[in-house]
C-alpha angles and dihedrals in degrees: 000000000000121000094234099177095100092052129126119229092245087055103040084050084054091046094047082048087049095054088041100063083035088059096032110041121070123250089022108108124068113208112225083215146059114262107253087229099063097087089056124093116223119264117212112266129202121226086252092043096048087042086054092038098055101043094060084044089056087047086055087049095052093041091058088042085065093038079064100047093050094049085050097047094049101046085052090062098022101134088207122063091219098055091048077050093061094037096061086041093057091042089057089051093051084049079075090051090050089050108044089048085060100051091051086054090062101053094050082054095248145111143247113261110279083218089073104106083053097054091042091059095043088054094047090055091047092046095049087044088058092043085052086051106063135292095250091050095042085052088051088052092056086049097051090045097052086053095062094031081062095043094053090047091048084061097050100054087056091048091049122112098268089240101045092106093167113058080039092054083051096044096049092047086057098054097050080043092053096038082059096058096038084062102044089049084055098052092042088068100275117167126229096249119226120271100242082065090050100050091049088052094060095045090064103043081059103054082045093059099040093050093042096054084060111033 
């Protein structure tokens, strides 16, 4: 990860352009570690089962194209060096979520979600708006993210084909992966965030995983 303290603003907006077409282009983002479902051998799959799977594959993806974005967002406005720190090391760690969810939506023949450059700017904005707002609040956004993105995960394993032992090896390596971040923005100093926030939040996540099964 780049030091990106003694940057000027010209370079750190040509680094934030750099990790948008990484997150947002196909084919752009290179996974640290082994795909989870490489060990597991591919189940047959009928022509219903791979269109659902990958549709909620193509959900995860998105969802890891705005974990990106908001990591990104809020290391740009984070007020300590150590919080923009953690921020730009969670968002490496998600760069193996965004990859491995690709890859699975190759091999069930489909594509990411061409809304993602929309999401990914929605999420930016969302992610700098909680940094303005204050470290331990920006924290408690991460934390607060991490718990529906697990949530929503959590469903889908149990809405997956029941053979399909791939996506479900990703999914649940993402979980244990997001549970883990939750709780380290939680014991950084992150806030519980209002419920008016929350609730937003969830709107949201919902109007994005409706649209992205589908586009």
């Amino acid at each position: 990860m780049a030091n990106h303290t003694n940057l000027n603003f010209f370079d750190r907006c040509l680094v934030q352009f750099d990790q948008a077409l990484r997150s947002c282009v196909p084919g752009s983002s290179n996974a640290r570690r082994l795909s989870p479902a490489a060990a597991t051998k591919e189940s047959e799959l009928d022509e219903t089962d791979k269109q659902h799977a990958a549709g909620l594959m193509r959900i995860n993806h998105t969802g890891e194209v705005c974990a990106q974005a908001l990591y990104q967002g809020q290391a740009a406005t984070a007020k300590l060096d150590d919080v923009r720190q953690s921020m730009e090391e969670a968002a490496a760690e998600e760069v193996d979520h965004l990859a491995w969810c690709e890859e699975r939506l190759q091999q069930l023949d489909s594509r990411p979600s061409a809304l993602n450059p929309l999401w990914y700017t929605l999420s930016y904005g969302m992610g700098a708006a909680a940094g303005l707002a204050g470290d331990k609040w920006s924290l408690g956004f991460v934390a607060e993210t991490e718990d529906q993105v697990c949530e929503h995960l959590e469903e889908h394993l149990d809405q997956l084909p029941e053979n399909d032992n791939k996506s479900r090896a990703i999914l649940e390596t993402m979980i244990a992966d997001e549970k883990h971040h939750g709780q380290s923005a939680r014991n950084a100093g992150g806030a519980e965030l209002p419920a008016p926030i929350r609730q937003a939040m969830a709107v949201m996540s919902e109007v994005m995983k409706k649209t992205t099964y589908h586009i």
